[in-house]
N, C-alpha and C positions, 0 to 999 in steps of 0.2 A: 532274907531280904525280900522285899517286895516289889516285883517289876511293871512298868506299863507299858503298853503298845498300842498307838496310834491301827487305825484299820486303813483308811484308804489312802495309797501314798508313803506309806509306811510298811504294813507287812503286805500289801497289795502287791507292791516294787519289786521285793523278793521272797513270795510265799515261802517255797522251798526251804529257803535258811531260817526265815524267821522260825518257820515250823519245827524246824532242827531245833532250834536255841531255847524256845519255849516248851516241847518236851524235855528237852534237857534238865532247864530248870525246873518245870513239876518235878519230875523225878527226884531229884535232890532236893527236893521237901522245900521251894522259894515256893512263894505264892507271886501268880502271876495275871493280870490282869487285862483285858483292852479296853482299851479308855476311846472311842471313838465317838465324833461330829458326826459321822457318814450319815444314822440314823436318826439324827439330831428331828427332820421332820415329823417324824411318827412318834405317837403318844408310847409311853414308856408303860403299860400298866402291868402290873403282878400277869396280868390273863395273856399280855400281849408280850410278855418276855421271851416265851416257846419260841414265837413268832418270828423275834429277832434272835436268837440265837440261831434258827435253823438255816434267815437267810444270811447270817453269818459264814454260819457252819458251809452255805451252800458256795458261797464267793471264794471260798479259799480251798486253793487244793495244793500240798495234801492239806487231809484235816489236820487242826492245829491244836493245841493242847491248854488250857487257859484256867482260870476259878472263876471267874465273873465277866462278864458283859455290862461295862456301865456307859451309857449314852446320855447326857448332857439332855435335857429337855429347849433347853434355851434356843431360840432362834436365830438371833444375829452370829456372825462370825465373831465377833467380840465379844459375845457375850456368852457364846461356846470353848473360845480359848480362857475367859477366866473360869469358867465353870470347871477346866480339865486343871487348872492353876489349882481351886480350891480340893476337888477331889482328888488332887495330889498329897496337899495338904492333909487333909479330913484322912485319905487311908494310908500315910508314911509312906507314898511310893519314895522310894530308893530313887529308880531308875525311870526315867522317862523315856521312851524311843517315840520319835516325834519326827514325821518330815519338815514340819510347816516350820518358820524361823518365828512369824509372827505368835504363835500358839506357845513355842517355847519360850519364848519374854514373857508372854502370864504367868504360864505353869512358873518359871525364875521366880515372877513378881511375887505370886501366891504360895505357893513353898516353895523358899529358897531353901532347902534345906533337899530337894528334891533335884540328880543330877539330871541333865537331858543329853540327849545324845541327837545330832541330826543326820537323818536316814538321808541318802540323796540317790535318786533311781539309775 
């Protein structure tokens, strides 16, 4: 299966368990991914992905265990919650873990075929 996780507000809320959950799953061979807005401001390039991974890496403790880092380039809030919709779509997330309610109606609208689950702090 394929999982997603929201960053800020989502595994922010309760690193610790997310952390748990998402090595879990690597391990048992799911691919798991974070699908986060947070860094939506910053250019996304092949040169600058180090960059966001490491202040990733650095906001979360403990370290968390993941396959991909994907950040929506889109600016608006709208326009970041359909982007996390389509890239739901585009890579068969399964699972969606999501705080925002507004972000889960896209991700629904754009792959419905995608569950979401809402985190609440």
């Amino acid at each position: 299966m394929t999982y997603g996780f929201d960053l800020d507000g989502t595994i922010t809320s309760h690193p610790a368990a997310f952390a748990a959950l998402m090595e879990s799953l690597v391990k048992q061979g799911h691919v798991v991914l974070v699908i986060s807005g947070a860094l939506s401001h910053m250019p996304l390039t092949k040169e600058d992905k180090t960059d966001q991974m490491r202040m990733l890496s650095a906001k979360i403790e403990p370290m968390i265990h993941y396959h991909d880092l994907i950040v929506p380039t889109e600016k608006t809030v709208e326009e970041v919650a359909k982007a996390k919709g389509r890239i739901c779509r585009e890579l068969a997330v399964d699972l969606m873990f999501e705080d925002d309610l507004d972000y889960i109606r896209w991700i629904k609208r754009y792959s419905p075929l995608t569950a979401c689950v809402q985190v609440r702090a």
